[in-house]
C-alpha positions in Angstrom: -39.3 22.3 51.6 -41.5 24.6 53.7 -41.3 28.7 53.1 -39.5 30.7 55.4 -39.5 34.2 55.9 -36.9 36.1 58.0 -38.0 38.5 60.3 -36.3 41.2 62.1 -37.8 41.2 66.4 -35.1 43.8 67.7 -37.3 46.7 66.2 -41.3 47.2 66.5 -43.1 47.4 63.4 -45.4 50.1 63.8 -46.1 51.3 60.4 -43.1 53.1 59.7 -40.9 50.8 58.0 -44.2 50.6 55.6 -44.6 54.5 55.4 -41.0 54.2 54.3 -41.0 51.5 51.8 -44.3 53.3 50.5 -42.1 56.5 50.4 -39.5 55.4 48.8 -41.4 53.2 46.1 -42.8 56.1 45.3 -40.2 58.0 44.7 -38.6 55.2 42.1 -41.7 55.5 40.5 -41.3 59.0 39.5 -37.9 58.3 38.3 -39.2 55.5 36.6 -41.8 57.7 34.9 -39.6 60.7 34.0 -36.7 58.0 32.2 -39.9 56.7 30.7 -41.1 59.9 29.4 -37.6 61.2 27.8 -37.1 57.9 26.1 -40.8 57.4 24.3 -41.6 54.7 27.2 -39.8 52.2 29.0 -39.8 48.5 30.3 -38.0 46.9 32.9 -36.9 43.7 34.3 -35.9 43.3 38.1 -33.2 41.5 39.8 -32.3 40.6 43.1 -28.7 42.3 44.7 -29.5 39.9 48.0 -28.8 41.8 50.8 -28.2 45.2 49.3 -31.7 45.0 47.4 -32.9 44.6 43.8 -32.1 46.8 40.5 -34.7 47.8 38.2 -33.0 47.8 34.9 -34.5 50.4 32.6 -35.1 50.1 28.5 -36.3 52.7 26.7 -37.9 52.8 23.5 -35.2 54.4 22.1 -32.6 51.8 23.0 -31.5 53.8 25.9 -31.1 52.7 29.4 -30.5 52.9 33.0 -31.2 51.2 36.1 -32.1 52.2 39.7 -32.0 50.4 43.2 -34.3 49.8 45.4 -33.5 48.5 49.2 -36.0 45.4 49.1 -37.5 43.7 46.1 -40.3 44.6 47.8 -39.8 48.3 46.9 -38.9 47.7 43.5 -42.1 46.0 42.5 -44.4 48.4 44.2 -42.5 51.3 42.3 -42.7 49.5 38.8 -46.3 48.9 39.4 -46.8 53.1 40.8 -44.8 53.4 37.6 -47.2 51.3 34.8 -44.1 50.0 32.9 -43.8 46.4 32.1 -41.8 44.2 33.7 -40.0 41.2 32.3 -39.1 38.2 33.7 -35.8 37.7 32.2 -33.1 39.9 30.7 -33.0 38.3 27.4 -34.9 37.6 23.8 -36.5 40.7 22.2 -35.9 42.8 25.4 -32.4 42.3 25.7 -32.5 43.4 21.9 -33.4 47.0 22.8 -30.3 48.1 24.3 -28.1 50.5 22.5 -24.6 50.8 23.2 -22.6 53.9 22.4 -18.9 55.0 22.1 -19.2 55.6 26.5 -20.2 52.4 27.6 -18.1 50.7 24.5 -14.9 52.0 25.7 -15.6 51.7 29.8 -16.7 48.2 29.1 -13.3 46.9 26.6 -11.4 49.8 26.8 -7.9 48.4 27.2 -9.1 45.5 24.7 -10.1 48.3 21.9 -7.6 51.3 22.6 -9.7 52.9 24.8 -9.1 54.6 28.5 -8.1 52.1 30.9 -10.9 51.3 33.8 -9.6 52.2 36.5 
C-alpha cells in the first residue's frame, strides 16, 4: 500500500502555517515544562484525536496528571521534544502505573455507581 499524504491547495503555504505550528509547539512546551516542574518531572505518551489533533497525556512523578491538545500530531511531538520529557509509546505497563487517582476524578468518573454526584 503506497503512503499518502493529504494536502490542503486552497491556501499558499508561505511559512506561516510553520511559524504557527512552531508558535504554538512552543507554547505546549512551556506548559509541559511548568506541569513538569510542580510535579518533580513528567513523562508523556501521545495520542491521535484525528481530525481535532492529538493529546499529550501528562504523568508526573508524583502520580499526578493532566493532558493538553495540540492541533496536529505534528505540534505535539515538536512540543514534547522543546519540552525534554519522555514519551511513551503506549499508555500502559509501568507508565500507566503512575497515575494517582483522588476523591475528584473517583467520584466524576463512578459517581452514581459509588454515591457520588451525578455527571451531568
Amino acid at each position: 500500500m503506497a503512503d499518502t499524504q493529504q494536502v490542503d491547495e486552497s491556501k499558499p503555504d508561505d511559512g506561516k502555517q510553520a511559524a504557527r505550528a512552531e508558535r504554538k509547539a512552543a507554547g505546549l512546551a512551556k506548559e509541559i515544562g511548568a506541569f513538569a516542574r510542580e510535579h518533580g518531572g513528567a513523562e508523556g505518551q501521545i495520542a491521535y484525536l484525528g481530525q481535532k489533533g492529538a493529546r499529550i497525556v501528562l504523568v508526573g512523578e508524583d502520580g499526578g496528571w493532566g493532558d493538553l491538545v495540540a492541533p496536529t500530531h505534528a505540534v505535539a511531538l515538536r512540543a514534547v521534544e522543546k519540552s525534554g520529557i519522555t514519551v511513551h509509546e503506549d499508555f500502559d505497563g509501568d507508565f500507566a502505573a503512575k497515575v494517582r487517582t483522588g476523591p475528584y476524578e473517583w467520584t466524576r468518573m463512578a459517581g452514581i455507581q459509588l454515591g457520588g454526584p451525578k455527571n451531568a
